[in-house]
C-alpha positions as CSV (number, residue, x, y, z in Angstrom):
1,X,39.5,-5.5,84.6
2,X,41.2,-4.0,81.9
3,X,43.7,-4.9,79.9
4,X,44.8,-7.1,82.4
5,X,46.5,-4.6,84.6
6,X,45.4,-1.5,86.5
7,X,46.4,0.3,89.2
8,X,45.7,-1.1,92.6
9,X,46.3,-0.7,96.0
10,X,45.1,-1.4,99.8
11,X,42.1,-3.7,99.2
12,X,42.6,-4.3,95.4
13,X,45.3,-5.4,93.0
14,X,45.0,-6.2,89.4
15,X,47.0,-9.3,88.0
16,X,49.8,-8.0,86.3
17,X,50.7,-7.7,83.6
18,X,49.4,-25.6,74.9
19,X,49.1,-28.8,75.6
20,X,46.6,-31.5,73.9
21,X,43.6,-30.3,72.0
22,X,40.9,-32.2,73.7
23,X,37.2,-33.0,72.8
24,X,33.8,-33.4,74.6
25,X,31.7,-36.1,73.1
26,X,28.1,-34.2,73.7
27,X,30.1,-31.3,73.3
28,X,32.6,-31.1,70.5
29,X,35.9,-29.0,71.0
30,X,35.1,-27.9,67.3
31,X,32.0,-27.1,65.7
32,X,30.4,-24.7,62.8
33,X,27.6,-23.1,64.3
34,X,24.2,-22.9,62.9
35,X,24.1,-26.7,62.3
36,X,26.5,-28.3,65.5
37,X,26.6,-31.6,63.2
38,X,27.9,-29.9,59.5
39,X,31.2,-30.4,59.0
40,X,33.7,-27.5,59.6
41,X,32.9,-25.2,56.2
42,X,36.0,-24.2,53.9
43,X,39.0,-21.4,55.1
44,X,38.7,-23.4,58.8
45,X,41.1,-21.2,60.9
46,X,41.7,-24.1,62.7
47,X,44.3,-25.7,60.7
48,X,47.4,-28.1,62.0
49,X,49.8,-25.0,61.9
50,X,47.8,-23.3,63.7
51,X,46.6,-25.6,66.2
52,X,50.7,-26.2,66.8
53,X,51.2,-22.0,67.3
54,X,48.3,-22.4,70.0
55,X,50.4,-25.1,71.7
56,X,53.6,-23.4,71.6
57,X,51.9,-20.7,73.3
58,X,50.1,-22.3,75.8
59,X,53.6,-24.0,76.6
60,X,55.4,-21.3,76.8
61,X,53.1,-19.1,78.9
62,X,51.5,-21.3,81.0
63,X,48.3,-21.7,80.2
64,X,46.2,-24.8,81.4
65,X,43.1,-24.5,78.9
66,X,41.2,-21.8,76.2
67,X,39.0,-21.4,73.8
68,X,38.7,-19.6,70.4
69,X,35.5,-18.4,68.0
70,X,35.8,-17.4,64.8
71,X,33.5,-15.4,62.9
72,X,33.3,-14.4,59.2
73,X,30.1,-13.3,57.5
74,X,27.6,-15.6,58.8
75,X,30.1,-18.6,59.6
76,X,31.6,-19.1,62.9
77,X,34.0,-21.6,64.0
78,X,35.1,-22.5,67.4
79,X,37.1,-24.5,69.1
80,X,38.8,-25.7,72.6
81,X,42.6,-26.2,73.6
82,X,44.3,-28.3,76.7
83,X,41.9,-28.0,80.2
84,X,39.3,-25.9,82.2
85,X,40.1,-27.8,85.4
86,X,42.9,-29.8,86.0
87,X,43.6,-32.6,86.1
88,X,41.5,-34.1,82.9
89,X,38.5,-31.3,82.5
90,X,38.8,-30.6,78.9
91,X,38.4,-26.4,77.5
92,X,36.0,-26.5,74.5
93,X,34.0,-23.9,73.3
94,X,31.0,-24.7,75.9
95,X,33.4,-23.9,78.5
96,X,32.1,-21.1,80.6
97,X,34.9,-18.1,81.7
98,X,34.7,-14.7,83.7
99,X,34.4,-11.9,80.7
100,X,35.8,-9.1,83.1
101,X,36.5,-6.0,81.0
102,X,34.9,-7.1,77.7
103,X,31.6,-6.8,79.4
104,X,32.3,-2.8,79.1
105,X,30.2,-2.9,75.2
106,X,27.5,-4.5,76.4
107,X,27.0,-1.6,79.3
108,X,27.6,0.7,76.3
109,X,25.0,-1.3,74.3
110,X,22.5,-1.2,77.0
111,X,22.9,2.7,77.4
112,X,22.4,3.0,73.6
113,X,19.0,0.9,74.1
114,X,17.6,3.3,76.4
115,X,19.0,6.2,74.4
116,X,17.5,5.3,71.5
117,X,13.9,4.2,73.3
118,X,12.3,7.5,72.6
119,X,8.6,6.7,73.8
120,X,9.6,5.9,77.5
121,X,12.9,7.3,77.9
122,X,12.7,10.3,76.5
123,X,14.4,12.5,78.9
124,X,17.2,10.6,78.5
125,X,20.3,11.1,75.9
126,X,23.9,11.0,75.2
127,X,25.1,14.2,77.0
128,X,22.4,14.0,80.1
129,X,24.8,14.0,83.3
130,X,24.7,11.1,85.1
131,X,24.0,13.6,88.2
132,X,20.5,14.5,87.0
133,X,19.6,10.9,87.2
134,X,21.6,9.6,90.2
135,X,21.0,12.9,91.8
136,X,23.0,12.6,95.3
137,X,24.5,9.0,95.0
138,X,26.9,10.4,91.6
139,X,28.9,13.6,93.4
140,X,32.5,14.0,92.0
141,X,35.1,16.1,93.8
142,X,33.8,19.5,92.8
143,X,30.5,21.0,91.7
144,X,31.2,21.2,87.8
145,X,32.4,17.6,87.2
146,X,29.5,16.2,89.3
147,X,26.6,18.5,86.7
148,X,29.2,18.1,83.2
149,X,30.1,14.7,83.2
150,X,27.5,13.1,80.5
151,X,27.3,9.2,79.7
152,X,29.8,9.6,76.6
153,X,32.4,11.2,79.1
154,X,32.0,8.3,81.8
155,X,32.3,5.4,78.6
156,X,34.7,6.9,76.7
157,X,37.5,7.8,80.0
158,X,37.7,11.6,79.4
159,X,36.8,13.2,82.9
160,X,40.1,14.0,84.2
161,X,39.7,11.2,86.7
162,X,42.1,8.1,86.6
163,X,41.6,4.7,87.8
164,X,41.8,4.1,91.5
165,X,40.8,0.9,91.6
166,X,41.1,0.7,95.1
167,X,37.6,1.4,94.8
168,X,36.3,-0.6,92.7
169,X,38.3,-4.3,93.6
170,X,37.8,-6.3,96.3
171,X,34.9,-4.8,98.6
172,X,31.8,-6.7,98.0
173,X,30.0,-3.2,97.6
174,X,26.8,-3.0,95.8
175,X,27.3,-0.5,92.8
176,X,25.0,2.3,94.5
177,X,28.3,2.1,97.2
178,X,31.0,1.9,94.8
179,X,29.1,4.9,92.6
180,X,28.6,7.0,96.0
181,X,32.4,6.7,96.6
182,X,33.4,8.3,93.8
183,X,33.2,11.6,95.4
184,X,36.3,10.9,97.1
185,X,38.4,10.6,93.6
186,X,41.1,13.2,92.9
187,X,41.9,14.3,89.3
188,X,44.9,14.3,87.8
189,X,44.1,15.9,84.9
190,X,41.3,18.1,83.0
191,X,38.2,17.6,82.3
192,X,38.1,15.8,78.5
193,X,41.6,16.4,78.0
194,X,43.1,12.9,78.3
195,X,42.5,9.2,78.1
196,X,42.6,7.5,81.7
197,X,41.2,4.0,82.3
198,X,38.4,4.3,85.2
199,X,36.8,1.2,86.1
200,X,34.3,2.6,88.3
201,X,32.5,5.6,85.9
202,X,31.0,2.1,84.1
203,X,30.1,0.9,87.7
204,X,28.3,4.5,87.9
205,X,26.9,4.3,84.4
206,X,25.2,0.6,85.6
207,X,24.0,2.6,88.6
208,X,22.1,5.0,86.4
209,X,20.9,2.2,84.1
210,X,19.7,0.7,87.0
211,X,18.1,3.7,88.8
212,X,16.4,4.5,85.1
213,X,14.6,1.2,84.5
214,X,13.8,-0.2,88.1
215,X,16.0,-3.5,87.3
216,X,18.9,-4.7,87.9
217,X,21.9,-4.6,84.8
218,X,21.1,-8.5,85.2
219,X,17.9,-8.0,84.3
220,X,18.5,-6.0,81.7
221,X,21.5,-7.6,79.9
222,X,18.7,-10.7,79.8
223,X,16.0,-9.3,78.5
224,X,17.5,-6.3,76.3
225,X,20.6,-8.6,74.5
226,X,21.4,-12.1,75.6
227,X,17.6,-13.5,74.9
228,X,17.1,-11.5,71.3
229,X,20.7,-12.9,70.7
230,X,20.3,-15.9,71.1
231,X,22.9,-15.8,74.2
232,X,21.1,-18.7,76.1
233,X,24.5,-19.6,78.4
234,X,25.9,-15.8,79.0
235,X,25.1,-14.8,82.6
236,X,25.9,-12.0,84.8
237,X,26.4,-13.6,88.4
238,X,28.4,-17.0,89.5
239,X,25.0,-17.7,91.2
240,X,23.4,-17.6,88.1
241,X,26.1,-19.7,86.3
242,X,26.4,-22.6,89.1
243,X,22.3,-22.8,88.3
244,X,23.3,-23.5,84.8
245,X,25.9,-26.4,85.9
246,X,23.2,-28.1,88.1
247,X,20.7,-28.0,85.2
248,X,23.9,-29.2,82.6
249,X,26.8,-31.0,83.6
250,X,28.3,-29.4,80.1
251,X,28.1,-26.2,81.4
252,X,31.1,-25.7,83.4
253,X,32.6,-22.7,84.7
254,X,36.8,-22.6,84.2
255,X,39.1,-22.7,87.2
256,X,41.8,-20.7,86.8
257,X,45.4,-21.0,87.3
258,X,48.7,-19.2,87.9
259,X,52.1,-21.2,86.9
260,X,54.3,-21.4,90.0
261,X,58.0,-21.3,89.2
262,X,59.5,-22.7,91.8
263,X,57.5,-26.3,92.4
264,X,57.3,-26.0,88.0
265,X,52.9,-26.6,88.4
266,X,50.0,-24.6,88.4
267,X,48.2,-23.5,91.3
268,X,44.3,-22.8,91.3
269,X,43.5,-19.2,91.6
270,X,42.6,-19.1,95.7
271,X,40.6,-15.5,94.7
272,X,37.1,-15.1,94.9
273,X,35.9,-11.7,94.0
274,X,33.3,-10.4,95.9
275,X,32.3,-7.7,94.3
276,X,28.4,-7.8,92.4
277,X,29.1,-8.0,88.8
278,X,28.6,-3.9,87.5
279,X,29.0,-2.2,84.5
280,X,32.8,-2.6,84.5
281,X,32.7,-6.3,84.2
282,X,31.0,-9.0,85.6
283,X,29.6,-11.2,82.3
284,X,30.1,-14.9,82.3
285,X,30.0,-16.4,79.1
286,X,31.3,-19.0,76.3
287,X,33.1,-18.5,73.5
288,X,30.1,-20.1,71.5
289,X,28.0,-17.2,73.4
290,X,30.1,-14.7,72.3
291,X,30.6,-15.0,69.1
292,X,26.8,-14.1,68.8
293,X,28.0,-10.6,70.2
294,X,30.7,-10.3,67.9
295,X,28.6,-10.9,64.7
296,X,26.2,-8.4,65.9
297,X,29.4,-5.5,66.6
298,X,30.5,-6.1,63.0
299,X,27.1,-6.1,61.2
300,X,25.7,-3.7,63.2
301,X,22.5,-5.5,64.0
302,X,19.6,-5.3,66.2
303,X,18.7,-4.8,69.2
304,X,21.2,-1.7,69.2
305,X,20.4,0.7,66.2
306,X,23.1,2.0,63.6
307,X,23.6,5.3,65.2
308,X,24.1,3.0,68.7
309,X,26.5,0.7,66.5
310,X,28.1,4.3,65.3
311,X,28.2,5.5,68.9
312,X,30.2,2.5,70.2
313,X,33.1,3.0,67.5
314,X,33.2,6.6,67.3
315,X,36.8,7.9,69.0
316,X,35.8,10.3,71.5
317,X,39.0,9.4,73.3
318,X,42.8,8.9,71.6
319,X,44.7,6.8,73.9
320,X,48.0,7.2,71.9
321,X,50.1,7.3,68.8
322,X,52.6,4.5,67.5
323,X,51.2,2.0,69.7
324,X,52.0,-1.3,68.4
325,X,50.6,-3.3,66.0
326,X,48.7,-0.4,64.9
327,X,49.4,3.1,62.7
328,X,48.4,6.5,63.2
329,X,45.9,7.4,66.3
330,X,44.5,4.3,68.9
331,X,41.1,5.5,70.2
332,X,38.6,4.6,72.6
333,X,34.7,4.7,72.0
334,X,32.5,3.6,74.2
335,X,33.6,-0.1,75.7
336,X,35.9,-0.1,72.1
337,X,39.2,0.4,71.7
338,X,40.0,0.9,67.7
339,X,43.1,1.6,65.7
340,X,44.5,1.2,62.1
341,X,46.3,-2.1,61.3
342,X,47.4,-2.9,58.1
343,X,44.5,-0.7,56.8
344,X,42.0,-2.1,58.4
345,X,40.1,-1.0,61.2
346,X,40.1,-3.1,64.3
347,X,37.7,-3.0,67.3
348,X,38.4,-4.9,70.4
349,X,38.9,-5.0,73.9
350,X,40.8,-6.9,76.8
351,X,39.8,-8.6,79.9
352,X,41.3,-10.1,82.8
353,X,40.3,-10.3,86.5
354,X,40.9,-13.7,89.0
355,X,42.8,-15.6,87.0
356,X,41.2,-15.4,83.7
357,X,41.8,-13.1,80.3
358,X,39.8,-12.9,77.3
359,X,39.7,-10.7,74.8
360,X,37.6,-10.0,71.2
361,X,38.8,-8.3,68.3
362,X,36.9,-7.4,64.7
363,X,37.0,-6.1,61.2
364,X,34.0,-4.6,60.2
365,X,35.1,-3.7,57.4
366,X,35.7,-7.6,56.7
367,X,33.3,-8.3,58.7
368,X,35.9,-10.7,60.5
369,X,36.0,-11.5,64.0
370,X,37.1,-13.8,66.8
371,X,36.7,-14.4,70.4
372,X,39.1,-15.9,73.0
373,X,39.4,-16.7,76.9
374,X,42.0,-18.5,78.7
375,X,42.4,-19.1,82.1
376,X,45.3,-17.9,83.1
377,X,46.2,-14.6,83.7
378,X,48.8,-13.6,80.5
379,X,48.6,-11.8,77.7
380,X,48.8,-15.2,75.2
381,X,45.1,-14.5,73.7
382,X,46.8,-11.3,72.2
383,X,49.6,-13.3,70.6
384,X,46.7,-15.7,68.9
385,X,44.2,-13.0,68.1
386,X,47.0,-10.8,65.7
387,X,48.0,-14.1,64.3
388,X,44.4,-15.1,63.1
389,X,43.5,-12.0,61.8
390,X,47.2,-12.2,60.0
391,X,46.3,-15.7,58.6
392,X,42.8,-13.7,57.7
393,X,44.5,-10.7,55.9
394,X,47.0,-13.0,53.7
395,X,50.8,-12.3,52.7
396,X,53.9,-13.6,54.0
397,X,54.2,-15.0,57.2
398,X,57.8,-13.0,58.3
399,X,55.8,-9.9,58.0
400,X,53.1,-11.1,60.3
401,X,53.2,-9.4,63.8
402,X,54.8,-11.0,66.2
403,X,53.1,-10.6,69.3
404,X,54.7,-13.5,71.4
405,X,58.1,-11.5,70.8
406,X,56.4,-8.0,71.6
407,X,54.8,-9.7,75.2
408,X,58.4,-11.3,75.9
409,X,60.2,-7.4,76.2
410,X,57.0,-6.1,78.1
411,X,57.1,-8.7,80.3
412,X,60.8,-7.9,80.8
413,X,60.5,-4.7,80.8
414,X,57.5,-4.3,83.0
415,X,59.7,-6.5,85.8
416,X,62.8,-4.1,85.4
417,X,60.5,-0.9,86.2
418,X,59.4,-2.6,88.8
419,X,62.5,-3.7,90.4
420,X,63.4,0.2,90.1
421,X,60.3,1.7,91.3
422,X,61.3,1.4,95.2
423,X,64.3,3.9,94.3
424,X,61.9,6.1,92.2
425,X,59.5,5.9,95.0
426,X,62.3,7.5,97.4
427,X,65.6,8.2,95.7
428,X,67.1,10.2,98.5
429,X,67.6,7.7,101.8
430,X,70.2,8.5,103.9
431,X,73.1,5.8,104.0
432,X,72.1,5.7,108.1
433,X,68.7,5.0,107.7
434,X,66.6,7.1,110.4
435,X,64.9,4.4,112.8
436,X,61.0,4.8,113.8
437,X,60.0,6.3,116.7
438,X,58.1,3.8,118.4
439,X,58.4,-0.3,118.8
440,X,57.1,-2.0,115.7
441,X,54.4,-3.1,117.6
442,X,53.1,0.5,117.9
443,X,52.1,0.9,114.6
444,X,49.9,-2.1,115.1
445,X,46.0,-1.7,114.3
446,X,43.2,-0.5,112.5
447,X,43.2,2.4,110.3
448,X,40.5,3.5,108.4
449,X,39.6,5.7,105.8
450,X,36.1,7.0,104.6
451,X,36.8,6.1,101.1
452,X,39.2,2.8,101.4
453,X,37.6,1.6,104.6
454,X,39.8,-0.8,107.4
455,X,43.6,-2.0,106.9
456,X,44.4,-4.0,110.0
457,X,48.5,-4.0,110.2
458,X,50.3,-6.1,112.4
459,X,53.7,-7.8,112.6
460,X,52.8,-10.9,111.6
461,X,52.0,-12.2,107.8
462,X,48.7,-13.9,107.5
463,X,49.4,-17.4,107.2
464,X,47.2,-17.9,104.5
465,X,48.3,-15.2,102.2
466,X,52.2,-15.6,102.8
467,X,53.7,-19.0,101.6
468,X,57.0,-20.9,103.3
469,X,59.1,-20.8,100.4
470,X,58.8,-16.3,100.3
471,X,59.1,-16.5,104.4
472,X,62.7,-17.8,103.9
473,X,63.7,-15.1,101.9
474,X,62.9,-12.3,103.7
475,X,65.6,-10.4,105.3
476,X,65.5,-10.9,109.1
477,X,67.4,-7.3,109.8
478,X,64.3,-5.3,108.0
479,X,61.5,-3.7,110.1
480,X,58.5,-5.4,108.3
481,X,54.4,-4.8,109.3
482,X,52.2,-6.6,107.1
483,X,48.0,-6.0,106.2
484,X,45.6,-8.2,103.7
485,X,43.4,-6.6,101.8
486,X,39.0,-6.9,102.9
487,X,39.1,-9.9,100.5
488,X,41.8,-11.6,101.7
489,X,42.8,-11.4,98.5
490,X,45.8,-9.4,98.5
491,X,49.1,-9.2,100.6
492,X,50.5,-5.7,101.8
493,X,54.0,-6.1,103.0
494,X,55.3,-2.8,104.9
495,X,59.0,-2.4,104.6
496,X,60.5,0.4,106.4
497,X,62.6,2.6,104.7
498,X,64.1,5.3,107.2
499,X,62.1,7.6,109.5
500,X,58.4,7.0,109.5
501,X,58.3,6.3,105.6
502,X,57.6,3.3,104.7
503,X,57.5,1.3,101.2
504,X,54.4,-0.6,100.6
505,X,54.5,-4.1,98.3
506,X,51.7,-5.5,97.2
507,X,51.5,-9.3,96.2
508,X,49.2,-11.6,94.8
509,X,50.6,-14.4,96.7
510,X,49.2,-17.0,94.4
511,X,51.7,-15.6,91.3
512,X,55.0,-16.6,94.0
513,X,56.2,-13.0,92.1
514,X,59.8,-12.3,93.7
515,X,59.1,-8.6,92.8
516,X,56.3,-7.4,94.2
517,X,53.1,-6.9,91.5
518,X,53.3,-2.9,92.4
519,X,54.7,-0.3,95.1
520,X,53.3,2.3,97.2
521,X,54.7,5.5,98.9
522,X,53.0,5.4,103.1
523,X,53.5,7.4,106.1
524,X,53.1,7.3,109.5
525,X,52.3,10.3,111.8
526,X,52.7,10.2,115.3
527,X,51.2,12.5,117.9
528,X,52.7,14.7,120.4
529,X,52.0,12.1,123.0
530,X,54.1,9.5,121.3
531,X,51.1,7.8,120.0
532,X,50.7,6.9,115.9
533,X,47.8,8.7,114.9
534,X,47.2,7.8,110.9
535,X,48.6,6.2,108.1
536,X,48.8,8.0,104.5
537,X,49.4,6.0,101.4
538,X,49.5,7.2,97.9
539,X,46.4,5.3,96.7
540,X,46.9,6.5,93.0
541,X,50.0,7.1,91.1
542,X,48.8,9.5,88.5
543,X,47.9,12.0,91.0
544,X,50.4,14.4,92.2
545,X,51.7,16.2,95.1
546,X,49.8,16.1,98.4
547,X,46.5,15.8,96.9
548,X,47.9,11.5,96.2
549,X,47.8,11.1,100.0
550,X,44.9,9.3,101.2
551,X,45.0,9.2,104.9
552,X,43.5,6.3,107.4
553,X,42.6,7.3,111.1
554,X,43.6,4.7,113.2
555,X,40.8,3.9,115.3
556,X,42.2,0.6,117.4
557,X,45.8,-0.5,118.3
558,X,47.6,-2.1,120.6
């Protein structure tokens, strides 16, 4: 749920990383809010050059149907490109989408509201460990990280502890599971040292919030910011959104789409995460929504106090240097990333989980902001956001950043580490590649793992996960096992390299990718009696040496 990629494996994977404007009648595709039947107000961002930059985009990347809001003082504009479900289901800015990652400053915001509630939380602050509230269900993998690390540490990625996502995605676990899991993370770092993207410590912080108040984040997103905003269509479960859609048929919740290169069309997104929206994502919204939330991030407004406001933006975490668009330092607050660009700070962050990407981005300085979703799974919001808030800033258009360009050589580039990453992986195979010890069909079963819980591996791809046109290609002459993730979300291909080391690929199927959307180191051990006793897999890059190994028992076979 982060910037659309992470770093997934058995039981999760991230998504790696314009055609007509159209118009509602009830509900406009464009529309100053405030008064929904005023004209558009002067400086519309919505001009025809614009509107013709959105559709080269959406052309070029693939993207069915979005949906930008403006904000600048007290104006907001907003407005809805191409289709939320094909074939002839316009995308305007009523159109509901799944805010993933962006949902991270509201758990921040929600922390700051107790925080700052002195009367009835009082006991609570800032630096309190999350372990003095959650007590036995928050234990990390030794004794001093489980008492130090506070709700700044857990919001702000400085514990040492980096993503495993494997965690987090694709296990319909209640967040009291997910946060009671943690304890089997391994560091790969120390303690407030480094910046590394965790997922789950916002799951934990949503635990806390939860185990503090006696409700539910639902409950408390409701009551504490969406009703005092104003955020009358915002919700934080799909059951709660298809309610809205049976009280208004205007409320409609985006498919979304991957482009399939070979047959040249989009496919809907097959996924359906089961996870309970936590503190890591799980806010459905509208554009319109949240541009509500944007204006209250810039102006620091109520409910959240200034020193909450302050809080959010402050950079308790640097992330990098010379990371393009922006100069000097990038940072991370607390659900905020922030940088320099063209001397203006910036605050934003990235979305993207089942298909759909959003993102916000502000100047508080200019008290400028937009929002934008999209629903399909690309990094084309970033392209429009940099070119608003270029159009915003002023000055020639060649000196503009060019964002489009920038995602083309990541894109590239991110494909040609990929292809090299099985060599990387294990760069010293013998030219006579050392068979397995047993059948193929011996390494058939269940394996489990107290963390990860079951893979089932067999020899045969699940029909549903592996499509005709990939079956062809496969090499007949390699020794393939395959698994799908608990959400039969995710395809596992086990290609044997030499011995009883095997190379894992992971696909979303739905992307027809040709290279695999990541790669995984896993072994096999077999017993002295000739029987396979447990898988390992590296579940986490960033982790080193032996400690990476997660091992699965295998508990059933053949």
């Amino acid at each position: 749920m982060r910037h659309l990629s992470t770093s997934p494996f058995a039981f999760c994977v991230a998504a790696q990383l314009l055609c007509l404007t159209l118009a509602s009648s009830s509900h406009p595709s464009q529309s100053f809010l405030g008064n929904l039947d005023a004209q558009v107000a002067d400086n519309n961002p919505f001009h025809p050059s614009f509107d013709s930059f959105v559709d080269s985009l959406m052309k070029t990347w693939h993207i069915p149907g979005l949906a930008i809001a403006v904000v600048h003082e007290n104006k907001t504009w907003s407005k809805g490109f191409g289709h939320a479900n094909l074939p002839d289901v316009p995308f305007t800015p009523y159109t509901l989408f799944q805010a993933a990652s962006t949902t991270k400053s509201f758990t921040a915001s929600l922390t700051a509201l107790l925080v700052q509630d002195q009367d009835e939380y009082a006991h609570i602050g800032w630096d309190t460990p999350l372990h003095d509230i959650a007590g036995n269900d928050f234990v990390l993998e030794d004794d001093y990280l489980t008492t130090h690390v506070t709700f700044l540490d857990a919001m702000s990625h400085r514990t040492g502890i980096p993503g495993h996502d494997a965690l987090w995605y694709d296990r319909g676990l209640t967040v009291r599971t997910q946060t009671y899991l943690m304890r089997h993370m391994t560091s790969s770092a120390s303690f407030r040292t480094v910046f590394q993207y965790c997922n789950l410590f916002f799951t934990a912080v949503s635990h806390v919030l939860q185990s503090v108040t006696g409700k539910p984040q639902a409950d408390l997103l409701r009551e504490w910011i969406f009703e005092p905003l104003g955020m009358n269509q915002s919700y934080y479960s799909r059951q709660d959104a298809a309610h809205c859609q049976t009280l208004n048929p205007h409320c409609v919740l985006a498919d979304s789409y991957a482009w399939n290169q070979d047959t040249q069309s989009y496919q809907k997104w097959a996924l359906n995460v089961a996870d309970p929206a936590n503190g890591a994502g799980g806010i459905i919204s509208n554009v319109v929504d949240y541009s509500k939330w944007i204006h209250t991030l810039m102006h620091e407004a109520g409910p959240v106090s200034k020193d909450g406001h302050a809080k959010l933006k402050y950079p308790f975490s640097i992330q990098g240097v010379d990371m393009a668009p922006y100069t000097g330092p990038v940072w991370y607050g607390l659900g905020l990333d922030g940088g320099i660009y063209r001397n203006e700070r910036v605050f934003s962050h990235t979305g993207g989980i089942s298909g759909y990407a959003s993102s916000f981005k502000f100047l508080p300085d200019r008290k400028f902001g937009l929002v934008m979703s999209q629903n399909s799974m690309n990094t084309a919001f970033e392209a429009i956001g940099w070119r608003l808030i270029d159009e915003f800033l002023g000055g020639p258009e060649d000196e503009f950043y060019d964002m489009n360009k920038t995602q083309s050589y990541l894109t590239k580039k991110r494909e040609e580490q990929l292809k090299a990453l099985p060599s990387k992986l294990y760069p010293n195979v013998p030219s006579q590649r050392v068979q397995p010890q047993l059948p193929l069909q011996n390494y058939t079963g269940t394996y489990t793992n107290a963390a990860y819980g079951n893979l089932s591996i067999s020899v045969d791809a699940p029909s549903y996960l592996l499509d005709e046109p990939r079956a062809e290609n496969l090499d007949s002459a390699d020794l393939l096992l395959y698994a799908a993730s608990s959400g039969r979300n995710v395809l596992f291909t086990f290609r044997h390299v030499s011995a009883e080391h095997w190379l894992v690929e992971l696909r979303m199927v739905i992307y027809d990718s040709k290279v695999a959307d990541d790669y995984k180191k896993a072994r096999f051990e077999v017993g002295v009696d000739g029987v396979v006793q447990r898988l390992g897999v590296v579940m986490e890059a960033a982790v080193a040496g032996d400690r990476a190994w997660a091992w699965f028992d295998r508990i059933d076979g053949p």
